[in-house]
KOLGU-4560 file (N, C-alpha, C; in nm, 3 decimals, padded with zeros to 5 digits):
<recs>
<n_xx: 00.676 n_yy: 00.578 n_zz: -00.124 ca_xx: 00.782 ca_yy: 00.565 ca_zz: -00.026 c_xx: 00.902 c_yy: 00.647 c_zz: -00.072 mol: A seq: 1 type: UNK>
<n_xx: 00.932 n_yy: 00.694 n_zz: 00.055 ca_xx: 01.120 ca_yy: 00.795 ca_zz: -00.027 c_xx: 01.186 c_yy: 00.712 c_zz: 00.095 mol: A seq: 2 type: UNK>
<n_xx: 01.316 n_yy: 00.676 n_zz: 00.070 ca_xx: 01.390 ca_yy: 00.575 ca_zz: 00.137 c_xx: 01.289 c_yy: 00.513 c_zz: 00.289 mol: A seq: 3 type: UNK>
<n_xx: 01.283 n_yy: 00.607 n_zz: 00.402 ca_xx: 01.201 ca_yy: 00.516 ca_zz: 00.503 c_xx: 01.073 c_yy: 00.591 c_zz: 00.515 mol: A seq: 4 type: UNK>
<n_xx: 01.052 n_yy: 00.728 n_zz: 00.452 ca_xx: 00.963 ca_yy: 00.762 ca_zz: 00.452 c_xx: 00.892 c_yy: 00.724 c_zz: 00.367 mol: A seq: 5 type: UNK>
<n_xx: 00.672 n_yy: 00.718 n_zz: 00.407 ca_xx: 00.589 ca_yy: 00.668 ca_zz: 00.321 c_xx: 00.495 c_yy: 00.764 c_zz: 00.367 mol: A seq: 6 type: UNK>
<n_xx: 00.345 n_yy: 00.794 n_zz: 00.293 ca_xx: 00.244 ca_yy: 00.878 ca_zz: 00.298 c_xx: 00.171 c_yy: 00.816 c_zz: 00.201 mol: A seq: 7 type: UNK>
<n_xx: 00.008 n_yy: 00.815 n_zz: 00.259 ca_xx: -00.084 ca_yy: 00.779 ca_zz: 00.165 c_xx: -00.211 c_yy: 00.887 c_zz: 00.209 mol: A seq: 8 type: UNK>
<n_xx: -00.298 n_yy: 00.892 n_zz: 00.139 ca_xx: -00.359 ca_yy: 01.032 ca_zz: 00.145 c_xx: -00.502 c_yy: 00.957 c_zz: 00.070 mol: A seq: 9 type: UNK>
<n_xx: -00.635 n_yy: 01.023 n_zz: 00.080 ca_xx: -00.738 ca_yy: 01.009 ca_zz: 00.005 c_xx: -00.743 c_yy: 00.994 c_zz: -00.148 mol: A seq: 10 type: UNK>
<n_xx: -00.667 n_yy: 01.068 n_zz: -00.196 ca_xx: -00.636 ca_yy: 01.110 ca_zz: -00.344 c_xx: -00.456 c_yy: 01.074 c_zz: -00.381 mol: A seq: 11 type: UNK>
<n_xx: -00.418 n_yy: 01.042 n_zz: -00.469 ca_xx: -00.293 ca_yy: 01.083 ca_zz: -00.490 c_xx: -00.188 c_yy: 01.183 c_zz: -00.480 mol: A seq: 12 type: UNK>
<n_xx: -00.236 n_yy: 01.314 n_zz: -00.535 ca_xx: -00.204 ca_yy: 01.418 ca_zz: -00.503 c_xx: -00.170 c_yy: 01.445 c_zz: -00.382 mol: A seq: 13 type: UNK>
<n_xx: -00.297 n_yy: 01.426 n_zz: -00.271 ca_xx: -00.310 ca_yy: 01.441 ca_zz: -00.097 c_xx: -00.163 c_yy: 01.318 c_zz: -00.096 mol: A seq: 14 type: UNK>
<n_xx: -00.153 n_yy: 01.210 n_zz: -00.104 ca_xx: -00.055 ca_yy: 01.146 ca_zz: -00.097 c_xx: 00.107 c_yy: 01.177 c_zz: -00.090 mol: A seq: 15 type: UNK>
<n_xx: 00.083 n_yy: 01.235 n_zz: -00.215 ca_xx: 00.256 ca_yy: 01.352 ca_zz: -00.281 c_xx: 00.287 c_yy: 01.434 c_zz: -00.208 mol: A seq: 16 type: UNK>
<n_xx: 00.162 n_yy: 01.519 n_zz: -00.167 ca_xx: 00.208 ca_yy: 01.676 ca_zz: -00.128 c_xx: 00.221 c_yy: 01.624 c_zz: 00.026 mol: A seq: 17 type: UNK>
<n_xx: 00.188 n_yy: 01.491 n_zz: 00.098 ca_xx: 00.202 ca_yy: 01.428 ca_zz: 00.250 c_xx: 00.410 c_yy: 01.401 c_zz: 00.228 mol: A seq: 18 type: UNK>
<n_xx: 00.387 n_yy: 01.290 n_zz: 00.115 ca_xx: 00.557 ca_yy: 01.281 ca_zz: 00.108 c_xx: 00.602 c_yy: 01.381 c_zz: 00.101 mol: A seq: 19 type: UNK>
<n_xx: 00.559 n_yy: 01.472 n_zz: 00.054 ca_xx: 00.661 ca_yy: 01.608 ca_zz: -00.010 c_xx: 00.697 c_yy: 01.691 c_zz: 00.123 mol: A seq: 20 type: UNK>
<n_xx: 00.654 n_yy: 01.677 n_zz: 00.226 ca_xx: 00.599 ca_yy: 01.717 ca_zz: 00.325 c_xx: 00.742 c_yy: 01.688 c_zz: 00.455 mol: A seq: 21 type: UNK>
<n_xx: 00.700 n_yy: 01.515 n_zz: 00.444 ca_xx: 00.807 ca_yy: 01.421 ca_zz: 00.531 c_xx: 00.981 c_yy: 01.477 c_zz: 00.471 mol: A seq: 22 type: UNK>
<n_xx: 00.919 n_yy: 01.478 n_zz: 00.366 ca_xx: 01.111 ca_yy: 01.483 ca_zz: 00.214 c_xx: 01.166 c_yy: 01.601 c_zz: 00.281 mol: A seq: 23 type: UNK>
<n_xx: 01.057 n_yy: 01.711 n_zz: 00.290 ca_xx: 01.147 ca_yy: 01.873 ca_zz: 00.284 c_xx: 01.158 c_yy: 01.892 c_zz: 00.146 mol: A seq: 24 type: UNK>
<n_xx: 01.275 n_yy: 01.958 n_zz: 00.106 ca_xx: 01.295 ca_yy: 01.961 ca_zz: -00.013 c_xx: 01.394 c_yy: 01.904 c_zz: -00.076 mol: A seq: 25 type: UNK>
<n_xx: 01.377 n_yy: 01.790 n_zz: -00.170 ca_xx: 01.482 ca_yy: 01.669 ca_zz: -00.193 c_xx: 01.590 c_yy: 01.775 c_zz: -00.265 mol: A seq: 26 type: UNK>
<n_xx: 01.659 n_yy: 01.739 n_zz: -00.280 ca_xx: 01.809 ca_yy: 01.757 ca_zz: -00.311 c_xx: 01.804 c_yy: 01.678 c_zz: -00.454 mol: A seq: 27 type: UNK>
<n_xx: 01.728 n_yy: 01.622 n_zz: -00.527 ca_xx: 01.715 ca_yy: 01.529 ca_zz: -00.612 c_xx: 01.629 c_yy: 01.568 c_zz: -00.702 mol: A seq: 28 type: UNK>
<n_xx: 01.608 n_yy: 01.491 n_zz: -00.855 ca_xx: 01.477 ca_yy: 01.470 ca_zz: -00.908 c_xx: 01.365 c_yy: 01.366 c_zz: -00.803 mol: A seq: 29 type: UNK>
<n_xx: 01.283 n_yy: 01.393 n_zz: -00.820 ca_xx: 01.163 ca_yy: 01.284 ca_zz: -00.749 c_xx: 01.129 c_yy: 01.223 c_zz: -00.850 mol: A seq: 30 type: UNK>
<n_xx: 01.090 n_yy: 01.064 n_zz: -00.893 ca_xx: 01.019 ca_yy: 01.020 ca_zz: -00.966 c_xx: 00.879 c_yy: 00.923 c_zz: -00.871 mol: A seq: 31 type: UNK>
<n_xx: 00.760 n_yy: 00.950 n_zz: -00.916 ca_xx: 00.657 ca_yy: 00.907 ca_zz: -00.864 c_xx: 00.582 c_yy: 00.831 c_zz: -00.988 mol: A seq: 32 type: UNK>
<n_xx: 00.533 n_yy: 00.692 n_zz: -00.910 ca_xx: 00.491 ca_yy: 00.583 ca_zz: -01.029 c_xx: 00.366 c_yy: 00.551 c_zz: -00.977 mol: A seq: 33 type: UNK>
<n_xx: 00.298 n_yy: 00.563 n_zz: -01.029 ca_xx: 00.157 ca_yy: 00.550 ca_zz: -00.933 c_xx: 00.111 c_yy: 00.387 c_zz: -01.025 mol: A seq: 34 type: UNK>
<n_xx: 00.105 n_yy: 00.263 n_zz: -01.010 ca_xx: 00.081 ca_yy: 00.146 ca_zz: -01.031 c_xx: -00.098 c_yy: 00.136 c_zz: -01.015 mol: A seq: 35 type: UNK>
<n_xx: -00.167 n_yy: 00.060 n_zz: -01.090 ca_xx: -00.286 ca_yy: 00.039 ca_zz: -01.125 c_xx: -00.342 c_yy: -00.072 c_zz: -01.005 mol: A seq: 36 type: UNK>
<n_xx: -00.411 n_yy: -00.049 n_zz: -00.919 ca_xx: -00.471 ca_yy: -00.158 ca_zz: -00.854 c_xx: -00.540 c_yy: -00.257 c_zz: -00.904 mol: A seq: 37 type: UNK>
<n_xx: -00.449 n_yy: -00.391 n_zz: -00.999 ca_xx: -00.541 ca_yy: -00.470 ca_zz: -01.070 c_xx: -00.465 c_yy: -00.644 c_zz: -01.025 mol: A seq: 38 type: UNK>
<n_xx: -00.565 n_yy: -00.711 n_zz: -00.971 ca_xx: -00.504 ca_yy: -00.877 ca_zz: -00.990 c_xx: -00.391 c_yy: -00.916 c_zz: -01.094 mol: A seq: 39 type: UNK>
<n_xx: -00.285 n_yy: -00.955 n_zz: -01.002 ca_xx: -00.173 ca_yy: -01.026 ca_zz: -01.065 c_xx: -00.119 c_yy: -01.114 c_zz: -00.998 mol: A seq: 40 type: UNK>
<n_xx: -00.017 n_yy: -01.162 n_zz: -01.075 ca_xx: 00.019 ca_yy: -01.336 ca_zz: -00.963 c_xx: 00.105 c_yy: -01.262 c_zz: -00.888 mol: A seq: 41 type: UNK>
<n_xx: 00.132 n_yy: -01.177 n_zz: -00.827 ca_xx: 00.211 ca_yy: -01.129 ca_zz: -00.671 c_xx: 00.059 c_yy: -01.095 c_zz: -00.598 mol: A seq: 42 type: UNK>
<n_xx: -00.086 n_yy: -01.050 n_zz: -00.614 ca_xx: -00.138 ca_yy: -01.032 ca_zz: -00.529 c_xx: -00.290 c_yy: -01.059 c_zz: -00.640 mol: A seq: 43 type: UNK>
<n_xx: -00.362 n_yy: -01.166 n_zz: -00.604 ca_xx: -00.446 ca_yy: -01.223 ca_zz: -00.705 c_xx: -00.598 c_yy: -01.108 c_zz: -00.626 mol: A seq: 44 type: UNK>
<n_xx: -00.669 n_yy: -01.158 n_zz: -00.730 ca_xx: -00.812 ca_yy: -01.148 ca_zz: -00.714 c_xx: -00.880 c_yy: -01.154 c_zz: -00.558 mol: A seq: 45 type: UNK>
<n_xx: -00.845 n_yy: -01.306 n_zz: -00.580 ca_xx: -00.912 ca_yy: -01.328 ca_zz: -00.449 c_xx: -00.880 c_yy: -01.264 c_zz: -00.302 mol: A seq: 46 type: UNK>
<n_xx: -00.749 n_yy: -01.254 n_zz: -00.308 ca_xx: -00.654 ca_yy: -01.218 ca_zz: -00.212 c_xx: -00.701 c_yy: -01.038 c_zz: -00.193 mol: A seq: 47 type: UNK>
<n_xx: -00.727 n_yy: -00.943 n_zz: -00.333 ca_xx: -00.810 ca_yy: -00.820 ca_zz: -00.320 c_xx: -00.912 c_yy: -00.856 c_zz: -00.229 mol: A seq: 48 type: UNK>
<n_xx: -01.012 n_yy: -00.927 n_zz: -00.280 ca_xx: -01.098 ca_yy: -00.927 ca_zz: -00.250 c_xx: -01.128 c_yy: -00.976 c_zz: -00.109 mol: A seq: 49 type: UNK>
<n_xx: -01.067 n_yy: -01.047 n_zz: -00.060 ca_xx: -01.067 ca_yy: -01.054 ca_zz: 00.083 c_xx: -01.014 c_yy: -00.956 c_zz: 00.187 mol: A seq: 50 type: UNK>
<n_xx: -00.906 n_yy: -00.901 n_zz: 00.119 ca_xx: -00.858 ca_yy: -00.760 ca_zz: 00.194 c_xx: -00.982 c_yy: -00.673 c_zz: 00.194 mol: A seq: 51 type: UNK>
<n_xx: -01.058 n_yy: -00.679 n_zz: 00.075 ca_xx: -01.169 ca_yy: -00.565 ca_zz: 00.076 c_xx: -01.234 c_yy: -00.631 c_zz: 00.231 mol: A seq: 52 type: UNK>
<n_xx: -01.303 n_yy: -00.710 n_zz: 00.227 ca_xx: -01.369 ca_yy: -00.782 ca_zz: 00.328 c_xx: -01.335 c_yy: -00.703 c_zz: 00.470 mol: A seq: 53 type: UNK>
<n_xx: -01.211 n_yy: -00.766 n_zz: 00.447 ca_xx: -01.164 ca_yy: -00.736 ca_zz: 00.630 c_xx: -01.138 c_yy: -00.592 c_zz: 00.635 mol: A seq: 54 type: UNK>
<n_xx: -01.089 n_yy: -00.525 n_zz: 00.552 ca_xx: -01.081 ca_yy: -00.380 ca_zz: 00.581 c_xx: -01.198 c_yy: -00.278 c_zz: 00.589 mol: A seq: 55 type: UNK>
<n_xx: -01.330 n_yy: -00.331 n_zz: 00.507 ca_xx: -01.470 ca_yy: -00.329 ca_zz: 00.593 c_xx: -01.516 c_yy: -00.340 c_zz: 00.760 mol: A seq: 56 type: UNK>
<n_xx: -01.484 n_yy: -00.460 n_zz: 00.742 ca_xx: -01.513 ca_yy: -00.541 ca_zz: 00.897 c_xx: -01.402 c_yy: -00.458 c_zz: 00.947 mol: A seq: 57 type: UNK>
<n_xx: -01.306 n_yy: -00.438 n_zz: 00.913 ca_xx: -01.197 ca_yy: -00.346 ca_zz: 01.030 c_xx: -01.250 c_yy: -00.197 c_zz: 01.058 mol: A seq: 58 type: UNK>
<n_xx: -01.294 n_yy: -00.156 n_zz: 00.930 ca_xx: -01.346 ca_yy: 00.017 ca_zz: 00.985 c_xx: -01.446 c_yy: -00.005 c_zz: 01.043 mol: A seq: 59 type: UNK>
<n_xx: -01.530 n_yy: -00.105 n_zz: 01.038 ca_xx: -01.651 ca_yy: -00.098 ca_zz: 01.117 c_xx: -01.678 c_yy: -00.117 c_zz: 01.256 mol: A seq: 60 type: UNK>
<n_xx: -01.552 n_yy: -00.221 n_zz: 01.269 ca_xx: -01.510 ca_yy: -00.280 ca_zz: 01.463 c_xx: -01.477 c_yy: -00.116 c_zz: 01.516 mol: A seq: 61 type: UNK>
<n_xx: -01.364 n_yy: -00.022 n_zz: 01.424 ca_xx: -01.329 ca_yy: 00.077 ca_zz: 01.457 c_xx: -01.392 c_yy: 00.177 c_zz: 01.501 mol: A seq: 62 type: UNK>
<n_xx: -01.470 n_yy: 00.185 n_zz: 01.381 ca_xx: -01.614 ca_yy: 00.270 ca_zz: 01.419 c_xx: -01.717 c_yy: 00.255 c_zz: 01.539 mol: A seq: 63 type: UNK>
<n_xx: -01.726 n_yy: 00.100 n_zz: 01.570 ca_xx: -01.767 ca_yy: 00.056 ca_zz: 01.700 c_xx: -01.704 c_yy: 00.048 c_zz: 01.798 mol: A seq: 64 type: UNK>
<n_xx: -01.611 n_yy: 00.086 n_zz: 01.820 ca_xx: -01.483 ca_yy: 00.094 ca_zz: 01.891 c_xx: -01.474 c_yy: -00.048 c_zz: 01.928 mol: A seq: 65 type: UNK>
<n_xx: -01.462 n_yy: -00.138 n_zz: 01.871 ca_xx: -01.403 ca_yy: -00.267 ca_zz: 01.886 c_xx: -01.296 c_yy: -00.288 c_zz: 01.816 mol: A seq: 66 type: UNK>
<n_xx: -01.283 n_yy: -00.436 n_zz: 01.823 ca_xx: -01.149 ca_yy: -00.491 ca_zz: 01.725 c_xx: -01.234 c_yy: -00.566 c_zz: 01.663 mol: A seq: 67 type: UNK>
<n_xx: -01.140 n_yy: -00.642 n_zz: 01.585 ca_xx: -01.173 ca_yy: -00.780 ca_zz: 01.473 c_xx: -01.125 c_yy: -00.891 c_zz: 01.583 mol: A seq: 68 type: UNK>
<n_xx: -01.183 n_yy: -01.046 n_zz: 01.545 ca_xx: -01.127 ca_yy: -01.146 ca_zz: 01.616 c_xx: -01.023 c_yy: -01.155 c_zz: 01.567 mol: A seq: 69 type: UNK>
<n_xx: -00.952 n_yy: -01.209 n_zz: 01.700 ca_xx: -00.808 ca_yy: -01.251 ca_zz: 01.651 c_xx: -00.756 c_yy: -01.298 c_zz: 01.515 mol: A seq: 70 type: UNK>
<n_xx: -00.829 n_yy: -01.405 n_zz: 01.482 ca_xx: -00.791 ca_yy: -01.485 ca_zz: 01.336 c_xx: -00.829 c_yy: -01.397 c_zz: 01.226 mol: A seq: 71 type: UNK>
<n_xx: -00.887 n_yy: -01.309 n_zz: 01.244 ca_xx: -00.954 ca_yy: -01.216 ca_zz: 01.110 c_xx: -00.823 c_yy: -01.113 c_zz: 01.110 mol: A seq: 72 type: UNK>
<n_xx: -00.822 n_yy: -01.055 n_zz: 01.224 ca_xx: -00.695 ca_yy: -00.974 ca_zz: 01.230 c_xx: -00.547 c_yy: -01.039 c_zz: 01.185 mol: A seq: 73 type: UNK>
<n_xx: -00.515 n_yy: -01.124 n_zz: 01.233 ca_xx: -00.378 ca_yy: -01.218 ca_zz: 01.177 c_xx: -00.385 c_yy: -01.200 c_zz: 01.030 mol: A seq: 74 type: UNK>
<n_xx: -00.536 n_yy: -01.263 n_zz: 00.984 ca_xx: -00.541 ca_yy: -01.275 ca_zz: 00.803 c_xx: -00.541 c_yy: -01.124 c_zz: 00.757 mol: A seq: 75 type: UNK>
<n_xx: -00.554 n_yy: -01.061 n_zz: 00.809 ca_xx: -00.552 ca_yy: -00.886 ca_zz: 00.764 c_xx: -00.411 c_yy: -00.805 c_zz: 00.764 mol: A seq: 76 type: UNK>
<n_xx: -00.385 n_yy: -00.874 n_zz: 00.873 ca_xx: -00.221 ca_yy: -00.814 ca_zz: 00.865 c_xx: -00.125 c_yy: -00.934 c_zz: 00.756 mol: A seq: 77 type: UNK>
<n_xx: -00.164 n_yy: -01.027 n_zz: 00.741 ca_xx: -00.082 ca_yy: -01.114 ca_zz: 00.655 c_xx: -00.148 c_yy: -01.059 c_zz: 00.554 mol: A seq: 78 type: UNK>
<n_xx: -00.251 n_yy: -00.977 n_zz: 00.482 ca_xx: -00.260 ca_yy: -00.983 ca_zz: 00.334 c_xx: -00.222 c_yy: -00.863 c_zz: 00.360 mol: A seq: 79 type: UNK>
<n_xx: -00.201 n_yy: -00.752 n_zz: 00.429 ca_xx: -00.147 ca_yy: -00.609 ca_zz: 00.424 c_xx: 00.020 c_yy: -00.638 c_zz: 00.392 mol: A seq: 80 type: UNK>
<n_xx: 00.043 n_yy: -00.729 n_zz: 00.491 ca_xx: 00.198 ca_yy: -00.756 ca_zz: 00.424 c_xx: 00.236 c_yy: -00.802 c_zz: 00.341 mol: A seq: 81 type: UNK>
<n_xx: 00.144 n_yy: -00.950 n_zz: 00.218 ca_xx: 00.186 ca_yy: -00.953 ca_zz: 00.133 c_xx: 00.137 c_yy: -00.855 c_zz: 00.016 mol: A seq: 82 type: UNK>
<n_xx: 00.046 n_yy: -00.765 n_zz: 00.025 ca_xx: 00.032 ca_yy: -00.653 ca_zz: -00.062 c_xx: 00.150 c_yy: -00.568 c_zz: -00.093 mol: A seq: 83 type: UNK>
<n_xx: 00.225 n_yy: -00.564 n_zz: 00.045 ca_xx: 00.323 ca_yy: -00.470 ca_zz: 00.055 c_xx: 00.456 c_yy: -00.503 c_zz: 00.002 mol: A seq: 84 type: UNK>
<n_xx: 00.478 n_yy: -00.616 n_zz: 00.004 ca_xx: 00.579 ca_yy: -00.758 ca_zz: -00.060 c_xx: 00.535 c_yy: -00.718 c_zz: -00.210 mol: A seq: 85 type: UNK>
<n_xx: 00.371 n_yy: -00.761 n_zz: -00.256 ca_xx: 00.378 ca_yy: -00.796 ca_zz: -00.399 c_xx: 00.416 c_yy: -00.600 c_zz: -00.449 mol: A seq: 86 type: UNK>
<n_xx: 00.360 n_yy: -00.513 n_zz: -00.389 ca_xx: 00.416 ca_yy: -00.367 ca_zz: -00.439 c_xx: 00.627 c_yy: -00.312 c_zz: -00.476 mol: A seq: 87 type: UNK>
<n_xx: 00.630 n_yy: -00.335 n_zz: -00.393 ca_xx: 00.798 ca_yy: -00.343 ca_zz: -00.329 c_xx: 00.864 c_yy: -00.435 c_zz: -00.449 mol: A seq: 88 type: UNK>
<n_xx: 00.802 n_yy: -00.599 n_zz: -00.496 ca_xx: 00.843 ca_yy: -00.673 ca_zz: -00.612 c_xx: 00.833 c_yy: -00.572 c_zz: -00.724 mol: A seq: 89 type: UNK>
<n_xx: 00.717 n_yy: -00.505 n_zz: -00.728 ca_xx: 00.615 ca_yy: -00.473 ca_zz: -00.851 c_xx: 00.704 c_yy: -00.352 c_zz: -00.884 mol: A seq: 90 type: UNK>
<n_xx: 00.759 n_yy: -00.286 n_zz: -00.778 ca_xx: 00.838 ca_yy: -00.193 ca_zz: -00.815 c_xx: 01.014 c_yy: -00.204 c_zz: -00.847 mol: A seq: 91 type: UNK>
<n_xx: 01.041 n_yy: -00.323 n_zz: -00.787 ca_xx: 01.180 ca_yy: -00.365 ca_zz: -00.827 c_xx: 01.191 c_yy: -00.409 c_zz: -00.976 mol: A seq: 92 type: UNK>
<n_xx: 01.061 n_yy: -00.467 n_zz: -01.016 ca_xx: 01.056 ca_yy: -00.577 ca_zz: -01.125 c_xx: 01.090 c_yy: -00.396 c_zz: -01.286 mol: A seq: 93 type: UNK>
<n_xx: 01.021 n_yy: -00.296 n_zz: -01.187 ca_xx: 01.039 ca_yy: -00.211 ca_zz: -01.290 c_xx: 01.156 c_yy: -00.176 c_zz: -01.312 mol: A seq: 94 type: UNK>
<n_xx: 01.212 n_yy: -00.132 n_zz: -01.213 ca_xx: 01.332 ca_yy: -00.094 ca_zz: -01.192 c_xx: 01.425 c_yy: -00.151 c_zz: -01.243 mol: A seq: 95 type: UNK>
<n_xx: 01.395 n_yy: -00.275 n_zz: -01.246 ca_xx: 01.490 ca_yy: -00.359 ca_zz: -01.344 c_xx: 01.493 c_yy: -00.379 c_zz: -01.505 mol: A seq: 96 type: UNK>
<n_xx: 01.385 n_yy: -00.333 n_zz: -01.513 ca_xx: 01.318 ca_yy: -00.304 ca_zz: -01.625 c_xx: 01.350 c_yy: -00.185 c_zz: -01.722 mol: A seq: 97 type: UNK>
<n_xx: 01.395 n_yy: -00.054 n_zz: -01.645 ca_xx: 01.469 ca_yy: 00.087 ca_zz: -01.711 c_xx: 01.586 c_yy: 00.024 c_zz: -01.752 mol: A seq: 98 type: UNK>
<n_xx: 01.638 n_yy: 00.145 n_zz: -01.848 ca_xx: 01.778 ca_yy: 00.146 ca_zz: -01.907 c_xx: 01.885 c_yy: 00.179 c_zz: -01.821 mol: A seq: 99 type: UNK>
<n_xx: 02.002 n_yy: 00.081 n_zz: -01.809 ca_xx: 02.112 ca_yy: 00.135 ca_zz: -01.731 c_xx: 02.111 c_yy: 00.325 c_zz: -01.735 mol: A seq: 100 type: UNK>
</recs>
């Protein structure tokens, strides 16, 4: 994310050079933190693992040109948002973490 802009891409790189893209050319240093996709108490195991689930079942409704049922969809967008919550923490918690 750069203030409201965000980009995600296949690869990381594809990711950067998408932000780098939205940015123009910052006026700034850029710092980019690329965080490890691993279970922690802001976004556990299980909670992965059910996102895996539905984001299956979601490309696949897609691919069928359907949707997901309602209640599958609700639980998909509630774990997309608290993913996005526990990232946003995950990155404040660092931030707080550097030297004045």
């Amino acid at each position: 994310m750069g203030g409201d802009k965000q980009a995600v891409g296949p690869t990381i790189g594809q990711a950067i050079d998408e932000l780098r893209t939205e940015l123009g050319n910052p006026q700034e240093t850029t710092l980019v933190i690329v965080q490890p996709v691993t279970p922690d108490a802001l976004f556990t195991a299980v909670q992965r693992d059910r996102l895996a689930a539905l984001m299956g079942k979601w490309r696949q409704a897609r691919n069928d040109s359907t949707t997901l049922p309602a209640a599958e969809q609700n639980e998909l967008d509630a774990l997309v948002e608290t993913e996005l919550r526990a990232a946003a923490e995950r990155a404040a918690q660092l931030l707080r973490s550097l030297p004045s």
